[in-house]
FIDREN-8737 format. One record per residue (C-alpha): residue number from 1; x, y, z. Coordinates in steps of 0.001 Angstrom, whole numbers. Layout:
<nodes>
<node num="NUM" px="X" py="Y" pz="Z"/>
...
</nodes>
This chain:
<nodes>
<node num="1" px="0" py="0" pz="0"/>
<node num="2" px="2761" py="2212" pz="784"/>
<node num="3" px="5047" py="955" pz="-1556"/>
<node num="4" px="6278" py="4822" pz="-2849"/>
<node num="5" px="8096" py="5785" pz="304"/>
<node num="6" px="10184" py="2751" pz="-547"/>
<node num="7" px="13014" py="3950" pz="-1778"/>
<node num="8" px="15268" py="2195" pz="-4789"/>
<node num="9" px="17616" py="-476" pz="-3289"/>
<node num="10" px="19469" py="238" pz="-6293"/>
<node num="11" px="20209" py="3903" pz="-6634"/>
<node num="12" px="23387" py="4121" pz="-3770"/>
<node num="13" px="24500" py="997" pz="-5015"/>
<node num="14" px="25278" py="2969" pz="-9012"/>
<node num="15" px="26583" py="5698" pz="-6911"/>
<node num="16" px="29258" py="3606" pz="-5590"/>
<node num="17" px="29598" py="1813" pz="-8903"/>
<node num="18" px="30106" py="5313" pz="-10709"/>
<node num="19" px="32512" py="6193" pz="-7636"/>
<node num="20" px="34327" py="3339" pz="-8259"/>
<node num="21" px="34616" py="3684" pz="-12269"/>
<node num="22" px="36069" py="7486" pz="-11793"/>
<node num="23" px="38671" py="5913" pz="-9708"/>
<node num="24" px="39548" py="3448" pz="-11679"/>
<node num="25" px="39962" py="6035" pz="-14603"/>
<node num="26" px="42034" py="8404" pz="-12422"/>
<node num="27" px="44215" py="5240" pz="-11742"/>
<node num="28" px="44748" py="4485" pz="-15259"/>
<node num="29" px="45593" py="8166" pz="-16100"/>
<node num="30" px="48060" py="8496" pz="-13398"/>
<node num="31" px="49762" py="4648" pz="-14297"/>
<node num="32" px="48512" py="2612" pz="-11871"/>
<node num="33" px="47774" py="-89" pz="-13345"/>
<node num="34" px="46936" py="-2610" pz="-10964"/>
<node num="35" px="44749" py="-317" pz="-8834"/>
<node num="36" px="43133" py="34" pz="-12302"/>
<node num="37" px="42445" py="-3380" pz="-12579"/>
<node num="38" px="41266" py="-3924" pz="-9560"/>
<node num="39" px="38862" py="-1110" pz="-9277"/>
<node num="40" px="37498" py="-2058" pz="-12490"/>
<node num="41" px="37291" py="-5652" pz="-11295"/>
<node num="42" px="34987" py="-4129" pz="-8143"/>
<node num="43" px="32866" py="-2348" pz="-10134"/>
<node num="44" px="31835" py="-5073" pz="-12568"/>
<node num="45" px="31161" py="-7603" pz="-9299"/>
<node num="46" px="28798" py="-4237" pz="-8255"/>
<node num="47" px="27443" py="-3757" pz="-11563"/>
<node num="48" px="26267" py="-7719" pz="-11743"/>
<node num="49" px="24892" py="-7100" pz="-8277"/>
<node num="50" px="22959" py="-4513" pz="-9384"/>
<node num="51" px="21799" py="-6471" pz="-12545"/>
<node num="52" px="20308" py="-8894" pz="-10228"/>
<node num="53" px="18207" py="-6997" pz="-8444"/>
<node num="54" px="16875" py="-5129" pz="-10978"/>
<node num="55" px="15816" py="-8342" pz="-12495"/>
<node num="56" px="14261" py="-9555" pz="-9306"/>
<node num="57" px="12552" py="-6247" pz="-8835"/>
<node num="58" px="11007" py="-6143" pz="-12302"/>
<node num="59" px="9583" py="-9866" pz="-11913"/>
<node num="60" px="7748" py="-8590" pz="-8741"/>
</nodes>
């Protein structure tokens, strides 16, 4: 019934994935390439995370 003051599970969770991309870029620009990779490796585990529940969300 009150299902608009629920807020979207997802919305920090792209905040932190968008975070995590800029740092990754900064990394890359600067050299570091290993804090590159791994940044970049976090944000794709985040972005699958995310995937998922936006699936389950839309088959609710």
């Amino acid at each position: 019934m009150f299902g608009f003051f629920k807020g979207n599970p997802t919305k920090k969770m792209r905040k932190q994935y968008d975070a995590l991309l800029e740092k990754a870029m900064h990394a890359q620009r600067n050299g570091d390439i290993k804090t590159y990779s791994l940044l970049t490796a976090q944000s794709e585990q985040l972005w699958k995370e995310i995937e998922q529940l936006e699936q389950k969300a839309s088959k609710s």
